[in-house]
matplotlib code that plots the C-alpha trace (Angstrom):
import matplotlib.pyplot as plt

x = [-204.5, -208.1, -210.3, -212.6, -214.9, -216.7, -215.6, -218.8, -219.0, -220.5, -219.0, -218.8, -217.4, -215.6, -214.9, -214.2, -211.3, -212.2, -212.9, -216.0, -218.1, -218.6, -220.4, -220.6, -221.9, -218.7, -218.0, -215.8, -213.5, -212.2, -210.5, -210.3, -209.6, -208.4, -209.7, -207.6, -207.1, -204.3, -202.2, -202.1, -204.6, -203.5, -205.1, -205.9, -208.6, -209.6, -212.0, -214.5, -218.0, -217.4, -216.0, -212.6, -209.4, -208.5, -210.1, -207.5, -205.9, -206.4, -203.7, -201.7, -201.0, -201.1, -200.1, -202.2, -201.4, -203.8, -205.8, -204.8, -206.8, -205.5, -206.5, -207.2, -209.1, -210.3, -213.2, -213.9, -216.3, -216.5, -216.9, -215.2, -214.3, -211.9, -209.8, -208.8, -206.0, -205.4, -207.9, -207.9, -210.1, -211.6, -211.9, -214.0, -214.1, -215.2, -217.2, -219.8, -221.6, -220.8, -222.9, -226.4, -226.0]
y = [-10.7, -12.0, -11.6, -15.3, -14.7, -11.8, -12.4, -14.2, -15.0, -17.4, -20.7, -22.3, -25.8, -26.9, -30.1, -30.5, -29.9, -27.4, -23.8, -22.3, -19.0, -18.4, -15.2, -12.5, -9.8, -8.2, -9.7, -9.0, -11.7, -13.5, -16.2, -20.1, -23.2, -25.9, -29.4, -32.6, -34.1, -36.6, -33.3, -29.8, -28.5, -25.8, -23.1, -19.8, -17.0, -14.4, -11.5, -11.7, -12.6, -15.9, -19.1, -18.5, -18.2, -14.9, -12.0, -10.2, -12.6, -12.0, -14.8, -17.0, -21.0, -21.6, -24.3, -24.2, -26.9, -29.1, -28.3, -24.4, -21.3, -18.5, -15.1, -13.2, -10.4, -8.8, -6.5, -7.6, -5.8, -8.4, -11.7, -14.0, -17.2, -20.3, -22.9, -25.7, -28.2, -31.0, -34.0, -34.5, -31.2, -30.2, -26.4, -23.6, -20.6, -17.6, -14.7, -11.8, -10.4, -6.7, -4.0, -4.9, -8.1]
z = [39.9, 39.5, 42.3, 42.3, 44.5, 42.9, 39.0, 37.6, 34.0, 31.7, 31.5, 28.0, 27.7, 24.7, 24.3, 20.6, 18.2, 15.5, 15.2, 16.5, 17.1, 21.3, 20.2, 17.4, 19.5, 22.1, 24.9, 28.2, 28.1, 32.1, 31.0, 30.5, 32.4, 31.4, 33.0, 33.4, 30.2, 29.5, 27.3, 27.3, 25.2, 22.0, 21.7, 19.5, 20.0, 17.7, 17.8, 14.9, 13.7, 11.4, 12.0, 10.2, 11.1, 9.5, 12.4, 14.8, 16.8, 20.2, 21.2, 18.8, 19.5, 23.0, 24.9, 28.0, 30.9, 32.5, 35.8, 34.8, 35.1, 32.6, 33.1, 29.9, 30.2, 27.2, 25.6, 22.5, 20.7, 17.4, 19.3, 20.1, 17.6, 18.7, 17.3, 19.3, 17.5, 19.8, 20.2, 23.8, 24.5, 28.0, 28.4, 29.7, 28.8, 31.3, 29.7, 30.1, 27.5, 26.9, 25.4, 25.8, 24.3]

ax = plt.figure().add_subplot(projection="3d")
ax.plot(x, y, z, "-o")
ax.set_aspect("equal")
plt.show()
């Protein structure tokens, strides 16, 4: 179970449809909310260094529920790249650089 008072991470906000780079260099992945949007928001990660869809998935299509936290801690030493599919978008995603980055 996450601990939220002493977890800090980044916060990065996406609030567009597409797929995207967070970062190419690794990362220590915490997690991502999901704010109140009218739907639940679909989701896939993968670990990477280009804006493709074709890297190691870290989760397939996810349906993530608004006003939800998810835990998903991960080190990913490739990065981190995103695709979000719906168009009513609101997320943030909680991360920590890893490695010197």
């Amino acid at each position: 179970m996450p601990n939220y008072v002493h977890e800090v991470g980044r916060a990065t906000r996406v609030t567009a449809t597409g797929v995207a780079v967070l970062t190419s260099g690794p990362l220590n992945l915490i997690g991502v909310m999901v704010a109140s949007v009218i739907t639940a928001n679909f989701v896939q990660l993968w670990t990477q260094t280009a804006a493709s869809i074709t890297g190691a998935p870290v989760v397939g299509t996810m349906s993530m529920a608004t006003n939800t936290f998810y835990a998903l801690p991960a080190a990913l030493p490739l990065g981190l790249t995103y695709a979000v599919t719906n168009d009513d978008v609101d997320l943030t995603i909680f991360w920590n650089p890893a490695g010197g980055v």
